[in-house]
N, C-alpha and C positions, 0 to 999 in steps of 0.2 A: 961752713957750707950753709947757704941760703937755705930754707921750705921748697923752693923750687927743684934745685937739685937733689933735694935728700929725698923728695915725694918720686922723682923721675927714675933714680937706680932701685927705689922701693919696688916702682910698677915695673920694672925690666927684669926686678928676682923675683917676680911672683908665680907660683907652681899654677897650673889649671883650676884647680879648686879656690885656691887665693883669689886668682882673679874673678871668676866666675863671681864667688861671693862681693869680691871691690866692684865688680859691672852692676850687680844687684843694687846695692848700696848706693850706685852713685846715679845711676837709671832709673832707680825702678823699675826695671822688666828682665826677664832672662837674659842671658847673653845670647846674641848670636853665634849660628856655627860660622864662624870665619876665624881667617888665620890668626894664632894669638898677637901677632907682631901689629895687624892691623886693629885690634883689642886694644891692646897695651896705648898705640898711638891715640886711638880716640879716647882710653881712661886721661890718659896726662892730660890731652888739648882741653876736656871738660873739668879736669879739676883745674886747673892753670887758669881758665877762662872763670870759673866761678871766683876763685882767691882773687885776681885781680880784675872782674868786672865786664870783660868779655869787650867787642868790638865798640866804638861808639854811636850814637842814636844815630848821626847823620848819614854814618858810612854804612849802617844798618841798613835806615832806607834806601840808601843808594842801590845798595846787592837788591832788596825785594825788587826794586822799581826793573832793573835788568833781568833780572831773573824771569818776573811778567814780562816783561817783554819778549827774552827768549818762548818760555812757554805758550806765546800767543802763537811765535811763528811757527811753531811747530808742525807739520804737516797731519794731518789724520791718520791713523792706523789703517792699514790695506784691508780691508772685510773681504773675506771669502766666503763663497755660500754653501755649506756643505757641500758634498754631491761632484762637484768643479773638481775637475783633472788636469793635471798640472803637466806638460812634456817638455822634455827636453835631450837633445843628444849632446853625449860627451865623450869624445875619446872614440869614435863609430859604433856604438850602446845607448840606446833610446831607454830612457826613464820617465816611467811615469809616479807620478804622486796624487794621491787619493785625498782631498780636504773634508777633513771630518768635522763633527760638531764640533770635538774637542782638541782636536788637532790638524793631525794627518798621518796618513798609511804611507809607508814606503815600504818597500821587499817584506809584505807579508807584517808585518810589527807599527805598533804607534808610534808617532815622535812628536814632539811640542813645538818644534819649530822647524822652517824651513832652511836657516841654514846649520842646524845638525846635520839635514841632509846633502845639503850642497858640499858640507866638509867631510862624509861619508863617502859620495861619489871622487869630489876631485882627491880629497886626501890633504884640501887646504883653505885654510881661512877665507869665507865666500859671506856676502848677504845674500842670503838666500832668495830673498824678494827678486834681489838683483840675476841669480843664475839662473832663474826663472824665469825670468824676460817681463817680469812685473813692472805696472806704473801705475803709481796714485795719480786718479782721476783728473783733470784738467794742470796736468804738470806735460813735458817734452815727450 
């Protein structure tokens, strides 16, 4: 059996503690909390990539050059000004939303995002921006 595979059933048996310490090791920085399956997958792809050298230079720059690119197109984040009250009817129940410094109010409690709220109201996956009848500035 290759390094490759004997490394890959290594990080698949490894207990919470094991890995943490193999993320430490191979990172430098704590582990994140996320699922250990999604752990395990990034330890293999960064040992695997170091041992054998990782992508090459040209296909390298190729992903940066896309990637600016993508991120150029990006739209602006939506700014709301404190204060601004957000309505909307759903279901014949008028909601309103409170935007805060640090968030926003809804039924009396904070929330981080708008659509926490949108998925509280309807009970289903929503952009909030979007249930809210939001448009970033010089867009349709």
């Amino acid at each position: 059996m290759g390094w490759l595979a004997t490394d890959l059933k290594h990080i698949a048996a490894m207990s919470g503690e094991t890995l943490a310490s193999a993320w430490m090791e191979t990172f430098d920085t704590p582990m994140p909390e996320v699922a250990p399956s999604l752990l395990r997958r990034a330890l293999a792809h960064e040992r695997q990539e170091r041992k054998s050298g990782g992508l090459p230079l040209v296909v390298r720059k190729q992903l940066e050059a896309v990637s600016a690119d993508q991120t150029s197109a990006m739209p602006a984040p939506l700014k709301l000004k404190p204060g601004t009250r957000l309505v909307r009817e759903w279901s014949g129940t008028m909601y309103t939303v409170l935007v805060t410094a640090d968030g926003f109010e809804f039924a009396g409690r904070p929330w981080s995002s708008l659509s926490m709220i949108a998925r509280h109201i309807t009970g289903a996956q929503w952009s909030g921006p979007r249930f809210f009848g939001l448009k970033r500035g010089g867009r349709g």
